[in-house]
OpenMM code with the backbone's topology and positions (N, CA, C; nanometers):
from openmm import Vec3, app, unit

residues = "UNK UNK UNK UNK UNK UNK UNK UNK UNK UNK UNK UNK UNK UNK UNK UNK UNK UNK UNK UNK UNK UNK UNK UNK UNK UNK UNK UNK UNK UNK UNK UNK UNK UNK UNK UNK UNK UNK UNK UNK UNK UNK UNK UNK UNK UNK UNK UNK UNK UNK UNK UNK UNK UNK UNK UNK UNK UNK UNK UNK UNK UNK UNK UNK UNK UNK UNK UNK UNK UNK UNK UNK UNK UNK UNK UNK UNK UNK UNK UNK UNK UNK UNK UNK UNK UNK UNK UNK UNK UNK UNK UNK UNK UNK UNK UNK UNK UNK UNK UNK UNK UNK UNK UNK UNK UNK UNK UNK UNK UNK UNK UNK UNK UNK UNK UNK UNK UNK UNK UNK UNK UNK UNK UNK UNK UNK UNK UNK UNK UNK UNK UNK UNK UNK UNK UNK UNK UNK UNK UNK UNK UNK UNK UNK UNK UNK".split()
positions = [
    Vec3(6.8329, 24.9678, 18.8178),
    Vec3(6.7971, 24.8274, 18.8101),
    Vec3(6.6514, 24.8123, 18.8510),
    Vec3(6.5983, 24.7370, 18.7731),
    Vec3(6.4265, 24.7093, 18.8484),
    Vec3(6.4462, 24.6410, 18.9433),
    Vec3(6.3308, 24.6801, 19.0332),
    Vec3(6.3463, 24.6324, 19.1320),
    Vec3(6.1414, 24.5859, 19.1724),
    Vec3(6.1075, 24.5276, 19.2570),
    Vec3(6.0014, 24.4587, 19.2845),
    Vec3(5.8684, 24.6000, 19.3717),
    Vec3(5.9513, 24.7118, 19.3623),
    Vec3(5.8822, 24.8140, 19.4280),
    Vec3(5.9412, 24.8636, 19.5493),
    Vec3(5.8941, 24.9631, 19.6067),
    Vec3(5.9169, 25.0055, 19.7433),
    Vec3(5.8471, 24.9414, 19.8393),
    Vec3(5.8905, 24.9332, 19.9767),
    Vec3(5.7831, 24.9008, 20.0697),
    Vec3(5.7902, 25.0711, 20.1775),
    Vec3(5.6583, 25.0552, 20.2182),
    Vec3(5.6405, 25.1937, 20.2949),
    Vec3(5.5491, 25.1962, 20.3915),
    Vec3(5.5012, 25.3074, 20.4823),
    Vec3(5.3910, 25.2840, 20.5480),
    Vec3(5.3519, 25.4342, 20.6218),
    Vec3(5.2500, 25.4484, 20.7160),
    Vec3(5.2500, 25.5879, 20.7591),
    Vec3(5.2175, 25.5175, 20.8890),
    Vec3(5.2275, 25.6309, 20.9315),
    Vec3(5.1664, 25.5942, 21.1239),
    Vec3(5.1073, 25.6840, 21.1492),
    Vec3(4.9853, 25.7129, 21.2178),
    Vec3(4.9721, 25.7940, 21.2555),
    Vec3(4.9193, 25.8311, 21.4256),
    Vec3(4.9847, 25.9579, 21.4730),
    Vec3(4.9926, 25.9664, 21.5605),
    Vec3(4.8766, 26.0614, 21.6462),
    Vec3(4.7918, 26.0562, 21.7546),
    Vec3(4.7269, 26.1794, 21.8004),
    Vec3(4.7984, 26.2945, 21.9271),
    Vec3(4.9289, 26.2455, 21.9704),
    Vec3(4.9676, 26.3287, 22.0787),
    Vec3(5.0950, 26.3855, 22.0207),
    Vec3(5.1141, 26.4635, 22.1221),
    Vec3(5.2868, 26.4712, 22.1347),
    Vec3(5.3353, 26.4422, 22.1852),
    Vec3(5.5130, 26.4275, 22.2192),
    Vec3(5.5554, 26.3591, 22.3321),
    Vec3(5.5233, 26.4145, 22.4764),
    Vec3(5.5563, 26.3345, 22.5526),
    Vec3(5.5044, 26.3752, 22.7046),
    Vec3(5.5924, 26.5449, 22.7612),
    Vec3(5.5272, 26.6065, 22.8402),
    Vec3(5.6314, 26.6868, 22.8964),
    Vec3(5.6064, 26.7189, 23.0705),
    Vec3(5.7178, 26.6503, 23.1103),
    Vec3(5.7602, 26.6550, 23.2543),
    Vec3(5.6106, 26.5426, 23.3338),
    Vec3(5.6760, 26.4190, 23.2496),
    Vec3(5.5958, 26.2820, 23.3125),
    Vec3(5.4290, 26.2725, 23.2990),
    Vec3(5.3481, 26.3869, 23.2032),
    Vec3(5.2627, 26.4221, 23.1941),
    Vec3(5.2184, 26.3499, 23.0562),
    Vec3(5.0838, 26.3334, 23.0148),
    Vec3(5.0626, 26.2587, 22.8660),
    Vec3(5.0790, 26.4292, 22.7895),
    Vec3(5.1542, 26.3907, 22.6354),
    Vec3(5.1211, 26.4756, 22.5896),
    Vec3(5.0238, 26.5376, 22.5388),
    Vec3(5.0305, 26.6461, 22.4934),
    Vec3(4.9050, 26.7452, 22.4616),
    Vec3(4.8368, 26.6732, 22.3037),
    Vec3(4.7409, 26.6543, 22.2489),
    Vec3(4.6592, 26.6619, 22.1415),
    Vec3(4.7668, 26.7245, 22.0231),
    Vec3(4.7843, 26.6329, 21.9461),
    Vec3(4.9005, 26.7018, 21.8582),
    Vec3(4.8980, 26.5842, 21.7135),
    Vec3(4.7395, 26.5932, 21.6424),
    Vec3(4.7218, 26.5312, 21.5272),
    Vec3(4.8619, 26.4786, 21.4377),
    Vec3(4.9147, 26.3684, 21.4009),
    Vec3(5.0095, 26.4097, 21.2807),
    Vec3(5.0505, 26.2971, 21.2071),
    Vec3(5.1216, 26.2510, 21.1210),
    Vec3(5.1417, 26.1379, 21.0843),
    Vec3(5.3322, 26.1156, 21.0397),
    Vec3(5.3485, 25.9653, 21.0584),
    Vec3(5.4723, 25.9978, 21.0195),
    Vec3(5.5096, 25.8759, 20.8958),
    Vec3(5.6078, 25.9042, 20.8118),
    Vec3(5.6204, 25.8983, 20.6567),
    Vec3(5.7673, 25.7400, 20.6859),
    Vec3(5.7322, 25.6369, 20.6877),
    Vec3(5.8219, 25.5623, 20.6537),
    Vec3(5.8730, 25.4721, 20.5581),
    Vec3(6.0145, 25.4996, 20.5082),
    Vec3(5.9737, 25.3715, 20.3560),
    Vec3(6.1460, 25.2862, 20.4070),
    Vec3(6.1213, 25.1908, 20.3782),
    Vec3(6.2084, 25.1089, 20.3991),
    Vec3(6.3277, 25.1634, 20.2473),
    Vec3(6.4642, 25.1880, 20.3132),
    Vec3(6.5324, 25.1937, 20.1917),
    Vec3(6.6171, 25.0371, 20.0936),
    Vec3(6.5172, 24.9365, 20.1348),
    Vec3(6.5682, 24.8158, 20.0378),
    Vec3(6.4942, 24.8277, 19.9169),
    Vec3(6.5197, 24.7265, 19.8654),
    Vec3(6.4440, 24.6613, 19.7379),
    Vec3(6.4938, 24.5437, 19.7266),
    Vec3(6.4471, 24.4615, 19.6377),
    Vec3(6.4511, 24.3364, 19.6047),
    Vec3(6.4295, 24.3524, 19.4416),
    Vec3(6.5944, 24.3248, 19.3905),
    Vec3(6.5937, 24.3623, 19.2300),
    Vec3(6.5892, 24.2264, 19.1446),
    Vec3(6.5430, 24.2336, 19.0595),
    Vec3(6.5057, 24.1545, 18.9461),
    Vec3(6.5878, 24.0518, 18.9613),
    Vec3(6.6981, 24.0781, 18.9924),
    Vec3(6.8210, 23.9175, 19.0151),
    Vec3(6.7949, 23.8480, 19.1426),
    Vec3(6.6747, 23.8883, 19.2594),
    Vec3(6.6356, 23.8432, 19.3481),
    Vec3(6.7495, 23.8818, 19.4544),
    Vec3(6.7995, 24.0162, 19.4094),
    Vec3(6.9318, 24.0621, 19.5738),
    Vec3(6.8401, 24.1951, 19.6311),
    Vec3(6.8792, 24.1667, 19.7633),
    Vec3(6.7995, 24.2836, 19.8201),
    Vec3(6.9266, 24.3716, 19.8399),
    Vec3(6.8828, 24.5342, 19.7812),
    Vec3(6.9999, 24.6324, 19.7952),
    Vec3(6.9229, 24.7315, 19.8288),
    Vec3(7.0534, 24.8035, 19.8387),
    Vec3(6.9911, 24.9664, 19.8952),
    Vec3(6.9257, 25.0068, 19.8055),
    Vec3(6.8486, 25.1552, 19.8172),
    Vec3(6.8188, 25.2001, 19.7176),
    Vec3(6.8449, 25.3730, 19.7533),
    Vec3(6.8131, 25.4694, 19.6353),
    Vec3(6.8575, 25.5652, 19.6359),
    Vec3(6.9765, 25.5940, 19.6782),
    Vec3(7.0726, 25.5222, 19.6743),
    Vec3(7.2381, 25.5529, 19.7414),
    Vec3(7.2258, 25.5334, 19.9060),
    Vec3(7.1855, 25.4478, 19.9350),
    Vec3(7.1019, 25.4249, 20.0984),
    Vec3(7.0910, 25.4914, 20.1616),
    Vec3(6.9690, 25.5596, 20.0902),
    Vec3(6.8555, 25.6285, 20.0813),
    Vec3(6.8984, 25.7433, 20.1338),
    Vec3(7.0073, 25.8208, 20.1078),
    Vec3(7.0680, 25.9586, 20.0892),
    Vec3(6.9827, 26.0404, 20.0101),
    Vec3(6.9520, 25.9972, 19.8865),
    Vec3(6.8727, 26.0466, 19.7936),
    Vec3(6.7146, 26.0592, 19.8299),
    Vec3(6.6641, 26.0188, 19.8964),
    Vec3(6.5387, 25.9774, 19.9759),
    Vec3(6.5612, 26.0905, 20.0524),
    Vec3(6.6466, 26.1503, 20.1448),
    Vec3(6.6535, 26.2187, 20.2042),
    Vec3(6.6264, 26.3554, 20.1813),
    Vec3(6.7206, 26.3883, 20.0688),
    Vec3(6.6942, 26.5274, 20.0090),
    Vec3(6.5564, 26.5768, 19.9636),
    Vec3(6.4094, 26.4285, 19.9838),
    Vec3(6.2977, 26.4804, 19.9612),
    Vec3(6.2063, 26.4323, 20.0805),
    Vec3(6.2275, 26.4651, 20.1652),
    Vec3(6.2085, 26.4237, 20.3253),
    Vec3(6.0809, 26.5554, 20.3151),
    Vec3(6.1525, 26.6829, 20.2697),
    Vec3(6.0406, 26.7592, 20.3080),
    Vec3(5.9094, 26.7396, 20.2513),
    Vec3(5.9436, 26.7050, 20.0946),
    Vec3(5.8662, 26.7149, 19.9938),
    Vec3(5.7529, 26.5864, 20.0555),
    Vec3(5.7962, 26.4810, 20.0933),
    Vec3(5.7371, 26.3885, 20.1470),
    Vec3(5.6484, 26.3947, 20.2349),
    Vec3(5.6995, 26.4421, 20.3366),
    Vec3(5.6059, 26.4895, 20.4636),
    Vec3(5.5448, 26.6171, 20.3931),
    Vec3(5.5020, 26.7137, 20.3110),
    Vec3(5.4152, 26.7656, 20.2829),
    Vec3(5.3002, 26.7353, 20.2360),
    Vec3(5.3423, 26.6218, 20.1430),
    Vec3(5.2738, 26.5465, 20.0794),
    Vec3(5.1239, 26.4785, 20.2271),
    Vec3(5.1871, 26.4056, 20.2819),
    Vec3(5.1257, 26.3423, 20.3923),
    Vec3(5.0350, 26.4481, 20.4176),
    Vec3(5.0818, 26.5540, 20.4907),
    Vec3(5.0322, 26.6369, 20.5766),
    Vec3(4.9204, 26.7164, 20.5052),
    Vec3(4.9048, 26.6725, 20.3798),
    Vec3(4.8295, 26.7941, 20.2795),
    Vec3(4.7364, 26.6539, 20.2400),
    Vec3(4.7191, 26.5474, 20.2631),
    Vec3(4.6561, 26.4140, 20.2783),
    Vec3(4.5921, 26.3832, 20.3567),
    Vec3(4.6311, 26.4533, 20.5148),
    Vec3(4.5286, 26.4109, 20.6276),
    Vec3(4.4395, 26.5874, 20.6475),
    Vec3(4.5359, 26.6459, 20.5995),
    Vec3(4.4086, 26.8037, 20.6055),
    Vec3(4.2987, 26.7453, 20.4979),
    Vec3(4.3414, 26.7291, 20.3637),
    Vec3(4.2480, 26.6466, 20.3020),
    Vec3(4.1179, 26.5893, 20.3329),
    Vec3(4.1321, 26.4486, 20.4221),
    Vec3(4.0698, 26.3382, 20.4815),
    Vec3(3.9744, 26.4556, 20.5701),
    Vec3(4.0257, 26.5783, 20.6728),
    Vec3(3.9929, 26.6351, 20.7861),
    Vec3(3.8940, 26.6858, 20.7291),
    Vec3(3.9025, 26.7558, 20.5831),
    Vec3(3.8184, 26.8057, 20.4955),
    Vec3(3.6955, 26.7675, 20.5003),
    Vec3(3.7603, 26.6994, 20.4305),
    Vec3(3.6165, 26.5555, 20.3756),
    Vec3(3.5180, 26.5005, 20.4297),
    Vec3(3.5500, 26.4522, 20.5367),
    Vec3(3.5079, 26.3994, 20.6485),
    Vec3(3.4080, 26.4775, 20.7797),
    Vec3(3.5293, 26.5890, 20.8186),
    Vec3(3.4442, 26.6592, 20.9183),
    Vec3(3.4436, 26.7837, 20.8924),
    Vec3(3.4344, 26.8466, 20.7526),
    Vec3(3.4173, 26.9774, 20.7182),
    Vec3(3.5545, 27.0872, 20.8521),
    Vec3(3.6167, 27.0418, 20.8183),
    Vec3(3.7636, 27.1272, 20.8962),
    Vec3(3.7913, 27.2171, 20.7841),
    Vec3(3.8625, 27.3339, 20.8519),
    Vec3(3.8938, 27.4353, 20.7600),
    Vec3(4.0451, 27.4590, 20.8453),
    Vec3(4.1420, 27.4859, 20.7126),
    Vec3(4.2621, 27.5417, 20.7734),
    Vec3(4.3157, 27.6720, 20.7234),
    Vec3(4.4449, 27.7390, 20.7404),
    Vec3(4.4574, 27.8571, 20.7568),
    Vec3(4.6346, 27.8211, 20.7915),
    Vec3(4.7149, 27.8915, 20.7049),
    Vec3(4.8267, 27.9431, 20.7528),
    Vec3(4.8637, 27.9801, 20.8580),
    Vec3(4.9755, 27.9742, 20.9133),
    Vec3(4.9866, 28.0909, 21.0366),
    Vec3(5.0816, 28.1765, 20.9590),
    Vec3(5.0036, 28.2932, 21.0277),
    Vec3(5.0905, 28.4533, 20.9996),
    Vec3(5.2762, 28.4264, 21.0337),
    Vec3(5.2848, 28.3520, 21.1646),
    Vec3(5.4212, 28.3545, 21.2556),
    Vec3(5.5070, 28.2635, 21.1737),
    Vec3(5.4064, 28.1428, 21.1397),
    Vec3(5.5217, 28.0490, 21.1346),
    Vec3(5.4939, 27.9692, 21.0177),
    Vec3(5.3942, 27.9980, 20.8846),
    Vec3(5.4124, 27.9272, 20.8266),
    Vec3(5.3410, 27.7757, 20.7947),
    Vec3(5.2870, 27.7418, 20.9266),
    Vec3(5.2480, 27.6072, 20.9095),
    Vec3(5.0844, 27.6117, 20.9301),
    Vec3(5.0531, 27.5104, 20.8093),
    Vec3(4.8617, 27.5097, 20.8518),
    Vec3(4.8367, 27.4752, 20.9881),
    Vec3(4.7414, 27.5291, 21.0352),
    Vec3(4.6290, 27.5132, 21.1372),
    Vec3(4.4900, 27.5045, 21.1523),
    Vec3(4.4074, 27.4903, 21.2331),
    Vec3(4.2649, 27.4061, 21.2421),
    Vec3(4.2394, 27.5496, 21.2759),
    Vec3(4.1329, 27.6154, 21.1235),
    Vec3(4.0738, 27.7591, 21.1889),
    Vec3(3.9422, 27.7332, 21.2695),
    Vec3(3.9332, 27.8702, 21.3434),
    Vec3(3.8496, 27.8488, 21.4776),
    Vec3(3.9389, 27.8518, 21.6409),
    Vec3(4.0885, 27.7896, 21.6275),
    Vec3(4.1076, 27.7053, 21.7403),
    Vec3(4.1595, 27.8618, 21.8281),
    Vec3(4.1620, 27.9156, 21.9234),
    Vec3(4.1801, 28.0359, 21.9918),
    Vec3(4.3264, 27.9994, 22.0641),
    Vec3(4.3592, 28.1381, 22.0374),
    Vec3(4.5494, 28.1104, 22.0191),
    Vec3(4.5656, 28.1264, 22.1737),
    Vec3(4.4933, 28.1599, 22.2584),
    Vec3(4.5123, 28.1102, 22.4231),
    Vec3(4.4956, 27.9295, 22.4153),
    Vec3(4.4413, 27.8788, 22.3499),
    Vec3(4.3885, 27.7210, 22.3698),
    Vec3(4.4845, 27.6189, 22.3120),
    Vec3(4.5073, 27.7262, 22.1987),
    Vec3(4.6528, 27.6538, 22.1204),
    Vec3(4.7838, 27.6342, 22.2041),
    Vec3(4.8117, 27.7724, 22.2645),
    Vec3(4.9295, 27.8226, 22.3580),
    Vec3(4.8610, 27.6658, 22.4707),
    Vec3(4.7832, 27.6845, 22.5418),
    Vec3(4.7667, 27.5921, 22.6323),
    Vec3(4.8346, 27.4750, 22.6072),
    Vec3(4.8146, 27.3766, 22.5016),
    Vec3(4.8343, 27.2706, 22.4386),
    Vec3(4.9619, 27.2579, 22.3683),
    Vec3(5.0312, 27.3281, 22.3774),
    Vec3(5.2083, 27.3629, 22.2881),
    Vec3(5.2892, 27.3608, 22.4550),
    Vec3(5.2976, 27.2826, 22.4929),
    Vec3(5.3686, 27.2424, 22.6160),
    Vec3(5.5043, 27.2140, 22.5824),
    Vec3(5.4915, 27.1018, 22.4971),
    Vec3(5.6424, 27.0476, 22.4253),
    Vec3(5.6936, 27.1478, 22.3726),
    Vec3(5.6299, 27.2279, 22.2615),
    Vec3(5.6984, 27.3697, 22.2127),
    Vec3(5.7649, 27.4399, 22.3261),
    Vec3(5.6427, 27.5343, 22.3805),
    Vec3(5.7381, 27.5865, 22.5092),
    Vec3(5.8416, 27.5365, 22.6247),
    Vec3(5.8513, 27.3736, 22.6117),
    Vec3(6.0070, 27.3374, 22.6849),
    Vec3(6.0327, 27.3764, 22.5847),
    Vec3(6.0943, 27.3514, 22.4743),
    Vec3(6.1865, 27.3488, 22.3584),
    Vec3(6.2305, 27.5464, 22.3892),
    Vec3(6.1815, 27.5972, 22.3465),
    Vec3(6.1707, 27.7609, 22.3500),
    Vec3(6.2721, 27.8298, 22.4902),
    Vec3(6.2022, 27.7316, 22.5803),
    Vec3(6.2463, 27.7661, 22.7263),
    Vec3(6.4100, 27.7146, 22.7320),
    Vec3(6.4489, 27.6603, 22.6773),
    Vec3(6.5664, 27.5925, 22.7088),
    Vec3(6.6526, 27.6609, 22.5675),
    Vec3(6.6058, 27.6968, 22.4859),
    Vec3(6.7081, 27.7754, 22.3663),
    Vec3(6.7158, 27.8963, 22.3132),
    Vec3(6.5654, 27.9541, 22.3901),
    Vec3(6.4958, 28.0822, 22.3723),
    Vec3(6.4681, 28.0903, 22.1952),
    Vec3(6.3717, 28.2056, 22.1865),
    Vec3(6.2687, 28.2278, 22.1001),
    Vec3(6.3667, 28.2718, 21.9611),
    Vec3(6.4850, 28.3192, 21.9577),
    Vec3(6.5732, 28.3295, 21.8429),
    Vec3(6.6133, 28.2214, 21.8206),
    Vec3(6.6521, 28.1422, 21.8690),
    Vec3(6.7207, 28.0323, 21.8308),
    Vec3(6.6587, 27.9377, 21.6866),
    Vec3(6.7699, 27.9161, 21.5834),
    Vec3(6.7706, 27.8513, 21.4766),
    Vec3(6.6568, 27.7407, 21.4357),
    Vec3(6.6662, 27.7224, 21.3512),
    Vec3(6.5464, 27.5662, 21.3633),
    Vec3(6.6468, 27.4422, 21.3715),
    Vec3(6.7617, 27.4266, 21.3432),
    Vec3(6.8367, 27.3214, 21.3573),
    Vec3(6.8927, 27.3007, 21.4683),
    Vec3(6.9024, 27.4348, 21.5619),
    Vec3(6.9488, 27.4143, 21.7162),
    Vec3(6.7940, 27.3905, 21.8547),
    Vec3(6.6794, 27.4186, 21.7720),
    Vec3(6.5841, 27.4179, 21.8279),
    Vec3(6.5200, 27.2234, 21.7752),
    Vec3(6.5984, 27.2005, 21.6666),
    Vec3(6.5741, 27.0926, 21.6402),
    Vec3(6.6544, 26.9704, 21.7571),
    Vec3(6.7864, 26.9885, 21.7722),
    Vec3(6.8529, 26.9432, 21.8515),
    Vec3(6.7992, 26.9524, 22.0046),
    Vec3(6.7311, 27.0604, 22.0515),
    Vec3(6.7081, 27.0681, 22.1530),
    Vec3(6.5737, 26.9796, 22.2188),
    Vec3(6.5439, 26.9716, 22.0842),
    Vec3(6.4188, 26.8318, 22.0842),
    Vec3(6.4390, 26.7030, 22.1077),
    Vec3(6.5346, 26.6889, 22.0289),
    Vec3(6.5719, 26.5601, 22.0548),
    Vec3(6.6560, 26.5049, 22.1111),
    Vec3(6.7099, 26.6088, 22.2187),
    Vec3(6.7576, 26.5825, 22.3636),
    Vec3(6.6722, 26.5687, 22.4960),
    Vec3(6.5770, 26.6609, 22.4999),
    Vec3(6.4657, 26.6692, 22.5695),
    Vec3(6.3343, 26.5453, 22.5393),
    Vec3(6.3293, 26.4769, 22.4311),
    Vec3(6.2223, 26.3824, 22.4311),
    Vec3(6.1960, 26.2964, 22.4950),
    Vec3(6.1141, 26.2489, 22.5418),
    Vec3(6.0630, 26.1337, 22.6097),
    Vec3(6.0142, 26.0337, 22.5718),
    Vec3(5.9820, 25.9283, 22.5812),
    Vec3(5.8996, 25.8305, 22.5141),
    Vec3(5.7713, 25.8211, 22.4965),
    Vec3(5.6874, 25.8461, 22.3709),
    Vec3(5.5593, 25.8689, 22.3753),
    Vec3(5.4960, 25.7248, 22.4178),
    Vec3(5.3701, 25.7465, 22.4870),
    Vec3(5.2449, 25.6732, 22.5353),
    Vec3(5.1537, 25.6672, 22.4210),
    Vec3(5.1580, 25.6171, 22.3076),
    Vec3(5.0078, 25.6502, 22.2098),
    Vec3(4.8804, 25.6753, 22.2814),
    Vec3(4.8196, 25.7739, 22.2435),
    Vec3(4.6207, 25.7763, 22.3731),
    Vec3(4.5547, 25.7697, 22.2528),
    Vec3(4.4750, 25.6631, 22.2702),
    Vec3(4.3756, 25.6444, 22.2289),
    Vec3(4.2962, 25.7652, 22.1978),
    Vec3(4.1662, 25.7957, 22.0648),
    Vec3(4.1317, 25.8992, 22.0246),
    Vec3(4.0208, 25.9726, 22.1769),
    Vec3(4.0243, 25.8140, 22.2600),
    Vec3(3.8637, 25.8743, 22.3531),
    Vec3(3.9317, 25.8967, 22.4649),
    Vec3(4.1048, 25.8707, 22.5152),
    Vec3(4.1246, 25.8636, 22.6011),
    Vec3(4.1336, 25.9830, 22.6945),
    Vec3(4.1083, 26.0356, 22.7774),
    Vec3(4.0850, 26.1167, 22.8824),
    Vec3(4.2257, 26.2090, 22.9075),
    Vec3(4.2439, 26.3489, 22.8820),
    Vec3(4.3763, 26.3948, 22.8909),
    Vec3(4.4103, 26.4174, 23.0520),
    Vec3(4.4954, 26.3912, 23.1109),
    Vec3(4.4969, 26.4527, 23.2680),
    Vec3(4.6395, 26.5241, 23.2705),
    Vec3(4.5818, 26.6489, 23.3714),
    Vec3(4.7400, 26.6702, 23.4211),
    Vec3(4.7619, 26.6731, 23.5532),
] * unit.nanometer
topology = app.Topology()
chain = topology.addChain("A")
for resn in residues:
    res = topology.addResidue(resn, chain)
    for name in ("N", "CA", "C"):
        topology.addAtom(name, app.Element.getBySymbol(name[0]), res)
């Protein structure tokens, strides 16, 4: 059925969540939201994609999208260069020294510490989102303390 469009939006974030009452560490990223209504041609607002089940199955595809949008911008802007990681797969800011990185992966290492380093991505996923805290947004100038 036509419908009047999607509505959507991004956020974007500069930290991570806090770990152990502390601001979190520097942790660039953005996050991908679309409302699953619409408003169809007969003027009814309904679900869409099977409420938004179908939306789901491209969750990844989505957030790649984003994430290959603000490396983009990082590009463009301030001549950033990225780089795979060997371990895991995911781009990173080349240059950054993997003692400085390790420093700043605080949230990672609770997560790790509490399920150890084999553990699954769906049980390491869970273990996240038992352990989270409520993020503080910091400002881009704001001062990190621990």
């Amino acid at each position: 059925m036509a419908t009047s469009g999607l509505i959507g939006w991004t956020t974007l974030h500069r930290s991570a969540r806090p770990v152990d009452a502390s601001p979190g560490d520097p942790h660039l990223h953005v996050h991908v939201n679309i409302a699953h209504m619409a408003r169809c041609e007969d003027g009814k607002w309904r679900t869409i994609a099977a409420g938004a089940e179908d939306l789901l199955r491209h969750v990844h595809l989505i957030n790649e999208i984003a994430e290959a949008r603000l490396r983009a911008r990082l590009i463009e802007r301030h001549g950033a260069r990225f780089a795979r990681s060997e371990s895991t797969g995911a781009w990173e800011l080349v240059g950054v020294d993997g003692d400085l990185r390790s420093a700043f992966s605080r949230r990672r290492q609770q997560v790790l510490d509490l399920v150890g380093r084999d553990a699954g991505r769906d049980r390491m996923r869970a273990a996240a989102r038992r352990t989270a805290q409520s993020k503080d947004e910091a400002a881009a100038e704001a001062p990190r303390h621990n």
